[in-house]
Every structure is written in C-alpha cells, then in structure tokens.
C-alpha positions as CSV (number, residue, x, y, z in Angstrom):
1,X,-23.1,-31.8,3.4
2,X,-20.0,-33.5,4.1
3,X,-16.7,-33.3,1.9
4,X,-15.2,-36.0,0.7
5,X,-12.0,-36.6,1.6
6,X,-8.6,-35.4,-0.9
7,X,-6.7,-37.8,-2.5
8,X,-2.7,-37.8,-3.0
9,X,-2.0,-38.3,-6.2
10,X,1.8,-38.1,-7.1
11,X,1.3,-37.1,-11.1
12,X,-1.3,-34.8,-10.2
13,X,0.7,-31.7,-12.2
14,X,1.2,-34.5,-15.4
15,X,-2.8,-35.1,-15.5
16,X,-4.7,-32.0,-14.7
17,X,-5.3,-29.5,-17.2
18,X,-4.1,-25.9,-16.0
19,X,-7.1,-24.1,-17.6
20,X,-9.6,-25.6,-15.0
21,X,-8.0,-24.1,-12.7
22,X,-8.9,-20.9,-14.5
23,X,-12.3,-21.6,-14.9
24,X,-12.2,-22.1,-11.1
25,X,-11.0,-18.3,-10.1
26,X,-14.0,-17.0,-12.7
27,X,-16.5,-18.9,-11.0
28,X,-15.2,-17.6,-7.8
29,X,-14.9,-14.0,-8.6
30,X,-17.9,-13.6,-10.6
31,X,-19.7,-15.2,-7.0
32,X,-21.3,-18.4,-9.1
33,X,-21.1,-20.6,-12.4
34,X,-24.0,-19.2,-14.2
35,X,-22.2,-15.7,-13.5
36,X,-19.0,-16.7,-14.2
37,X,-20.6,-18.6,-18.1
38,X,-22.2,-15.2,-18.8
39,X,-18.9,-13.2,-18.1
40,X,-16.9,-15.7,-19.8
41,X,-19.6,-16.1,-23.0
42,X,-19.6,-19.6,-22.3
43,X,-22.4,-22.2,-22.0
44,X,-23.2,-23.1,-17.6
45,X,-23.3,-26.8,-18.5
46,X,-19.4,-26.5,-19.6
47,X,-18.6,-24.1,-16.4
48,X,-20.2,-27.1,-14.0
49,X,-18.7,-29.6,-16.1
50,X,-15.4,-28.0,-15.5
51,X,-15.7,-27.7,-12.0
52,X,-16.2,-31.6,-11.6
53,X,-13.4,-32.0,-13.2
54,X,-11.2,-30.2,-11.1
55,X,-12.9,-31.5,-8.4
56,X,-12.2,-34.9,-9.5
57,X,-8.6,-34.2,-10.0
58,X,-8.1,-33.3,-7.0
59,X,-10.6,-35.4,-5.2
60,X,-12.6,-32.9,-3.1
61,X,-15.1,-30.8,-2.9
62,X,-14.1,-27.2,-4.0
63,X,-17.3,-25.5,-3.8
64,X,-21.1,-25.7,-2.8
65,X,-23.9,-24.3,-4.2
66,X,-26.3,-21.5,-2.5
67,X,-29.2,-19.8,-3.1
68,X,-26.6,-16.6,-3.4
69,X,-24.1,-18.3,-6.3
70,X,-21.6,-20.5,-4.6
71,X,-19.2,-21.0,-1.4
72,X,-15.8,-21.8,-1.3
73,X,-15.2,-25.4,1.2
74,X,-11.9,-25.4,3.0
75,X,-10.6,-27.0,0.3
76,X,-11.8,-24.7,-1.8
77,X,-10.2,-21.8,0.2
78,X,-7.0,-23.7,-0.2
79,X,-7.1,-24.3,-4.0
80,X,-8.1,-20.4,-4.5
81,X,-5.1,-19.4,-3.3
82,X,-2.8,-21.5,-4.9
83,X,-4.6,-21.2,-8.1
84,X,-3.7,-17.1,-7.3
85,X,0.0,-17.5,-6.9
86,X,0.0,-19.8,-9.8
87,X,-1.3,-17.0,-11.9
88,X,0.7,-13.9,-10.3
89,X,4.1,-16.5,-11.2
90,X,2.7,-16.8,-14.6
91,X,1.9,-13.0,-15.3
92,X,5.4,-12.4,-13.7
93,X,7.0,-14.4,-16.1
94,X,7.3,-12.5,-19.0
95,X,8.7,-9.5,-16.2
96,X,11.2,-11.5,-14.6
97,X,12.7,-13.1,-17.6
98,X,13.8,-9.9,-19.0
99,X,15.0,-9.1,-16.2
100,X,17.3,-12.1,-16.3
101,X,18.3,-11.6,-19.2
102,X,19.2,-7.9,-18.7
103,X,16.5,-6.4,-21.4
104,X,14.8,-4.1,-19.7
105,X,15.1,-0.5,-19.9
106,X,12.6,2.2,-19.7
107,X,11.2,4.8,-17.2
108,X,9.4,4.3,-13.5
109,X,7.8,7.4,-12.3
110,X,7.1,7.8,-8.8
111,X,4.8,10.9,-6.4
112,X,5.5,10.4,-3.2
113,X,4.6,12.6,-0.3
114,X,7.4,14.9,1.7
115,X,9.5,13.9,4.6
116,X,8.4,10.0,3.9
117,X,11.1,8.1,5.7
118,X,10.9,4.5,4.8
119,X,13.9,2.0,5.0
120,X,12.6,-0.6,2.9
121,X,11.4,1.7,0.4
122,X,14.8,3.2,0.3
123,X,16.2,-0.6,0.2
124,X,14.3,-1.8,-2.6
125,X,15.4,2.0,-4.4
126,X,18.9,0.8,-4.1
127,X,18.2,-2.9,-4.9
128,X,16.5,-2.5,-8.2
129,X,18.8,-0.3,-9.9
130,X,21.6,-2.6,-9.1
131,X,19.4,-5.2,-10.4
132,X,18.2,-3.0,-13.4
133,X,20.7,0.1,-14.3
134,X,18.9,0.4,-17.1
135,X,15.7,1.5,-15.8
136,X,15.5,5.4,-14.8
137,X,14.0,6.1,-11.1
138,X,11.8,10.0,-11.6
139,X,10.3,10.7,-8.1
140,X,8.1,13.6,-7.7
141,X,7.0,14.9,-4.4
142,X,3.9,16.5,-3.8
143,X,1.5,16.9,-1.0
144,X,-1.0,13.6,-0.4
145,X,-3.8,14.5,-2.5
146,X,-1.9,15.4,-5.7
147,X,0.0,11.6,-5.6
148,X,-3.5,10.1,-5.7
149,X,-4.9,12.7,-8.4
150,X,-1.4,11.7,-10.5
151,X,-1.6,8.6,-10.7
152,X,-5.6,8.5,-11.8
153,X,-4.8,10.6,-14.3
154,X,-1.7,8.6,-15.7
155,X,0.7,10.9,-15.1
156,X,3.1,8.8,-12.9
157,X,2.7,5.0,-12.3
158,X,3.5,4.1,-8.5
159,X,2.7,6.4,-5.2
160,X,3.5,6.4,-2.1
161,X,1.3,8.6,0.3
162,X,-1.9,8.8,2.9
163,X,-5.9,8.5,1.7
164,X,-8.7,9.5,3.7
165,X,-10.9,7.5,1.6
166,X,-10.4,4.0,-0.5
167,X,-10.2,5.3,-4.8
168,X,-11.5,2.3,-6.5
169,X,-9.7,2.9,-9.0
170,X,-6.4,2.5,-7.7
171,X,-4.5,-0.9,-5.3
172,X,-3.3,0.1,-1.7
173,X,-0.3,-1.9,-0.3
174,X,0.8,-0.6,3.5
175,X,3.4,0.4,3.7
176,X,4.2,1.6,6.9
177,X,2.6,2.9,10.1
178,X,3.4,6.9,10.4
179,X,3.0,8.5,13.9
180,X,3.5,12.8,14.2
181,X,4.0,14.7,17.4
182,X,3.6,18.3,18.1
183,X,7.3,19.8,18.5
184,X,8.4,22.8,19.5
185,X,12.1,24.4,19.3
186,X,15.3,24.9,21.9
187,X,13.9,28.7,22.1
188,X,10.1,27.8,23.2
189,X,9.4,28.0,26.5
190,X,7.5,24.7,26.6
191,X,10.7,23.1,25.4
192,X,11.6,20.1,28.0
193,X,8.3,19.7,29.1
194,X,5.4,17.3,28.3
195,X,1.9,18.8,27.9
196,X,-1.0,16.7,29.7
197,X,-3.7,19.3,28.4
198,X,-3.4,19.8,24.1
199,X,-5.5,22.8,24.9
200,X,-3.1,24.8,26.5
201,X,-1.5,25.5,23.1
202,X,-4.3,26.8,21.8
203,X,-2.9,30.4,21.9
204,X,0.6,29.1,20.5
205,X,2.3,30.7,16.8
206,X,1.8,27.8,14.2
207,X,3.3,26.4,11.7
208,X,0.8,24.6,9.4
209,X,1.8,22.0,6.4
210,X,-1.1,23.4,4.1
211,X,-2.1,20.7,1.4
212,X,0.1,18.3,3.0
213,X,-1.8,18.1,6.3
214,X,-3.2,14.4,7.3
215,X,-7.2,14.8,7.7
216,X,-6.7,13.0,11.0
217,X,-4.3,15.8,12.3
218,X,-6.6,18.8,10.8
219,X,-9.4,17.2,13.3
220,X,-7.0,17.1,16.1
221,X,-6.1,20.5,15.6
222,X,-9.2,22.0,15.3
223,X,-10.9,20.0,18.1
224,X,-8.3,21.7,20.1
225,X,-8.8,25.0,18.6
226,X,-4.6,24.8,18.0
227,X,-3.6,26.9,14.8
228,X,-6.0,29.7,15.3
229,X,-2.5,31.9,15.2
230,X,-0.5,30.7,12.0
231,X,2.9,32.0,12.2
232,X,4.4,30.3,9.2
233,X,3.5,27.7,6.2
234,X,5.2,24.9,3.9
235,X,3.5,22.4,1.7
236,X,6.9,20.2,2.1
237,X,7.6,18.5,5.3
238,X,11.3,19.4,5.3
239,X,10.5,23.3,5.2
240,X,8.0,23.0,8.4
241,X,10.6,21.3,9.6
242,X,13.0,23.7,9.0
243,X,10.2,26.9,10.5
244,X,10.1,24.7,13.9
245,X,13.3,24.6,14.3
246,X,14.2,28.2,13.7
247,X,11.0,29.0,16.3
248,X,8.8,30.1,13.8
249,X,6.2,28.2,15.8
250,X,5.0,24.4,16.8
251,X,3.5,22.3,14.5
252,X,2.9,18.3,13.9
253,X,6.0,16.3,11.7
254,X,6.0,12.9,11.6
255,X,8.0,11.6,14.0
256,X,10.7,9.4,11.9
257,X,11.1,12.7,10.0
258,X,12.1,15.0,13.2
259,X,13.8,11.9,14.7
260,X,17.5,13.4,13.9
261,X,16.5,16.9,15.2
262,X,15.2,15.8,18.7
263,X,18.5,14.0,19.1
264,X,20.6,17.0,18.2
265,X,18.2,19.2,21.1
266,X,16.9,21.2,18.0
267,X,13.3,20.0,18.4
268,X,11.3,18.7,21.6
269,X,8.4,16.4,21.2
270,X,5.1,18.3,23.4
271,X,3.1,15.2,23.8
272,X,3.0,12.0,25.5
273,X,3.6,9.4,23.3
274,X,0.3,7.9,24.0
275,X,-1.4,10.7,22.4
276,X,0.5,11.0,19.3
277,X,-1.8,10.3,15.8
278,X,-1.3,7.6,13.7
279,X,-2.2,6.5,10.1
280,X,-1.2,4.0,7.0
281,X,1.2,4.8,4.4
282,X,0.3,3.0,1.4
283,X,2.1,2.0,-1.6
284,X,-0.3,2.3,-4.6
285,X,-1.4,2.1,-8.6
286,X,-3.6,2.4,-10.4
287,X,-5.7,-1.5,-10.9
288,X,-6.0,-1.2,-14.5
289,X,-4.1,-0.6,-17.2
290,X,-1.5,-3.7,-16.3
291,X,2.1,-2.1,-15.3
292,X,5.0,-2.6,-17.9
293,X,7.9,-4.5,-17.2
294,X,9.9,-2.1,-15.3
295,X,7.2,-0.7,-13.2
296,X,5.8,-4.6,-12.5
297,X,9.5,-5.5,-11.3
298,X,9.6,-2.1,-8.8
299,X,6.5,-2.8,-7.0
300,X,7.7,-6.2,-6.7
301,X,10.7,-5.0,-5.2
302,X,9.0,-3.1,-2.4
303,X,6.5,-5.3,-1.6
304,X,9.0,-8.2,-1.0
305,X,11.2,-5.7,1.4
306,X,7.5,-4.8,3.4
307,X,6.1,-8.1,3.3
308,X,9.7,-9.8,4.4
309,X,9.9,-7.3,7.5
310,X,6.5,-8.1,8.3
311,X,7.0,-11.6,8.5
312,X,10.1,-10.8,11.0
C-alpha cells in the first residue's frame, strides 16, 4: 500500500487539535484502535475517526492495519516520537517551572552501590544543588541487591547499582560501563606481573565483597575455583579495597575505584586487560508512582550529563 505523500502546512500548530495526538500514542501502545477504545472506554468509531484526522492534518499515512492490531509507517515512526517529547515537555512543565521560580524544596533519597565512581553522576550532584539549595541530597550505600529491594519497597526514590535480571517494576537508564580486575598488593609475590593462566590463583588468600559481589564475577571466580581460601571480607568496596592493599589477599575492585592505588604502586592489576569483566551500571526508579518535583528534576539532571557525553 503506498503512503501518500506529507504536506507542509505552515499553521499546522494553529489548526490541529493536540488531543489527537494523544489518541495517537494510546492506539499505539495498546498495539490497535479497538484496544486502545477499550482502554480508553471509548467508542472504536471515534478512535478511527481520530486517527483520520490526524492523518489528514498532517497529510500522511500514520498507521496500517494488520491482522495483529496496527503498524506504525515511517511517518508514523516519526510522529510517535515527537508526539513522546511533546508529552515528556508537558509533564515537565509543572517540574521545571518551580524550579524557575525557586519553589521547590523537599527530600531526594538515593541507594547507591559502594566504590561507584561516576563523573557525571558527581556533576549533575553538584549542579542540582546549585540549581536547587533547597532540595536535600540523602545517599545511602548498600550492596546491589538491597538498592533494588529499596526502591520497590519505597523506601528511597532513585538508585544507582547492577541487576542480574530486568524488575518490571522499576526503569533502568545506563549509566556507565564498569570493568574490575583482580589486584594484588606491593607485598605479593605476583605483584609486577601479568597472569596468562586465572587458574594459577586458585590457591591464593582472598578477599571476597560478600553481598556486593557482581553475579558475573561470582561465575568467574568459581569457574576458576579462585576464593576457595577467603582470607578477609567487606560488603563495601572501599574496605576490600583497603584488605588488598594491606595484603590481606587479592580480590576483584572495579577498576575506576582502584585507579588512584595502582598509580601510587599500592595495588597491581593480575590480568590482561582483555580479560577483565564487564557489566552496566544503571540509573533506576521505580515506573509507577510518578516522581515529585524534586526527584523528577534530579533524574533529569543525570540523564542530560549521561546522555550529553554519550553524544560526544
């Protein structure tokens, strides 16, 4: 079937009616227009009849019909995603405004993981409470599965940390790619050298990260058979840290967080680079309830810093 072709029309924002574009996202979310009348309690005459308006505003095709529900045309595509930002600008409004005009106070509670190093994270930090000193920053830190059982439960509203798994009740944003490395300290005797063969280690003290350990490094390690002898524990990234580098034993840190201690000769990376695990960081809330002023305006913040390096 072939599209017809758009027309330009300079008062286009004067003559169409902003609802229909509405209508338009509900038919395609709910996957087709007698889906989207039922959801919406409406009659599927006035759902169609809808959708030729909009069409004829715009002069295209926005959707055909299938035996499924209906399929978005490439003009279609297009009109989806404007529709979208038109109505993230609109729910922002309200957000934005008191921000502008300096009204907004209350709380934003954060559960992050340990060690988390993250410039733009620490960026937007710095730039929202210029922007909003009236706003107070809580950050909790806990290992990765408590920051996605806190915010389920309500108890904070933003978290930054690791899944194995996708909740469907909460919205991931990456934020960053973490890498670890097996280190070892100034006193080991593997210090200054590379290993080719992980298994090697396999008799090596340990320090383990308890809770905190990544599932994708627990398989490593026990693929490896590395960990067998635990010589010391921390649920907090800093304290392995801190057990590593006193000789306590090796044992994974990500590698932004052990950056400043392999530059000081306190800490020596084991593996080639080439072999060292990686995983998404995510930014994440819950989906429903919708996020209060203060919160909204945060994760705003942090997702303008990721997406604007991204675009770099």
């Amino acid at each position: 079937m072939s599209e017809r072709p758009p027309l330009i029309d300079k008062k286009f924002a004067g003559r169409v009616d902003w609802n229909l574009m509405r209508t338009f996202i509900d038919i395609v979310r709910a996957g087709g227009i007698g889906a989207a009348a039922r959801q919406l309690n409406r009659q599927q005459p006035s759902i169609s009849a809808a959708l030729k308006r909009l069409e004829d505003h715009v002069g295209a095709t926005l959707l055909h019909r299938t035996s499924t529900g209906v399929e978005m045309t490439v003009a279609g595509k297009a009109m989806m995603a404007l529709c979208e930002d038109m109505l993230e600008s609109a729910r922002m409004m309200p957000h934005q405004i008191a921000q502008a005009t300096k009204r907004v106070e209350g709380i934003v509670r954060i559960q992050i993981i340990s060690g988390l190093v993250s410039p733009e994270f620490d960026e937007a930090i710095a730039s929202f409470h210029r922007r909003n000193p009236g706003i107070h920053i809580e950050i909790r830190v806990s290992p990765w599965r408590q920051v996605l059982d806190a915010l389920e439960q309500g108890e904070v509203e933003i978290g930054v940390g690791y899944d194995s798994s996708v909740r469907g009740s909460l919205m991931y944003e990456p934020l960053l790619v973490e890498c670890q490395q097996l280190y070892c300290s100034r006193s080991n005797p593997h210090f200054g050298h590379r290993v080719s063969r992980v298994g090697e280690l396999k008799d090596e003290a340990f320090v383990l990260t308890g809770e905190d350990e990544i599932e994708l490094i627990t398989h490593l390690r026990r693929r490896y058979r590395l960990g067998t002898k635990v010589s010391g524990m921390a649920e907090d990234i800093n304290e392995v840290r801190r057990l590593i580098v006193h000789g306590v034993g090796i044992g994974f840190l990500p590698v932004l967080a052990a950056e400043a201690d392999v530059a000081k000769g306190r800490l020596w990376p084991l593996l080639h680079a080439d072999f060292e695990p990686s995983y998404d960081i995510f930014l994440l809330a819950r989906t429903e309830p919708a996020r209060d002023t203060a919160t909204q305006l945060f994760w705003d913040e942090v997702l303008r810093r990721v997406r604007a390096k991204q675009r770099a």
